[in-house]
N, C-alpha and C positions, 0 to 999 in steps of 0.2 A: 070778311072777304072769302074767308076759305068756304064756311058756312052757304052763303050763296054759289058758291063754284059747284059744290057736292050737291045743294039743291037744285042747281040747273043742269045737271050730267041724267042721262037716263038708265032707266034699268033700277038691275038688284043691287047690293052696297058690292056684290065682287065684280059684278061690269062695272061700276065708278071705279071702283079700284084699277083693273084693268086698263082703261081708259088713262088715269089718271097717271096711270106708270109706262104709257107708252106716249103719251103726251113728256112727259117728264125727257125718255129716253130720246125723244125727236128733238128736246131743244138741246139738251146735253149735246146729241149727235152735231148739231147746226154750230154749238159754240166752238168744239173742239176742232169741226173738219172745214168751216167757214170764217167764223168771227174772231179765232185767237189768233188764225194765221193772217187775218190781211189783217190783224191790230198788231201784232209783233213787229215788224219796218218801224213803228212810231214808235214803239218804248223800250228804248236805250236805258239797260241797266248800268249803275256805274261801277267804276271799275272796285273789287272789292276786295281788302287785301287783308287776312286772319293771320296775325302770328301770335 
């Protein structure tokens, strides 16, 4: 999978690179400021008690 992902990106292997790390940093960005906050309401950690 990976192997086709880097054969379908264009350019030199540092624009794949490039590409590949601001790809990376756009879904990071999407999980942390989109998807963990409207998933947290639904998962109720329990209560958790260390002695």
């Amino acid at each position: 999978m990976y192997a086709a992902l880097w054969r379908i990106l264009p350019g030199p292997w540092w624009l794949r690179l490039f590409i590949l790390l601001v790809a990376i940093a756009a879904i990071l960005y999407g999980l942390f400021f989109f998807v963990f906050p409207w998933v947290s309401p639904f998962i109720t950690p329990g209560e958790v008690d260390l002695e």
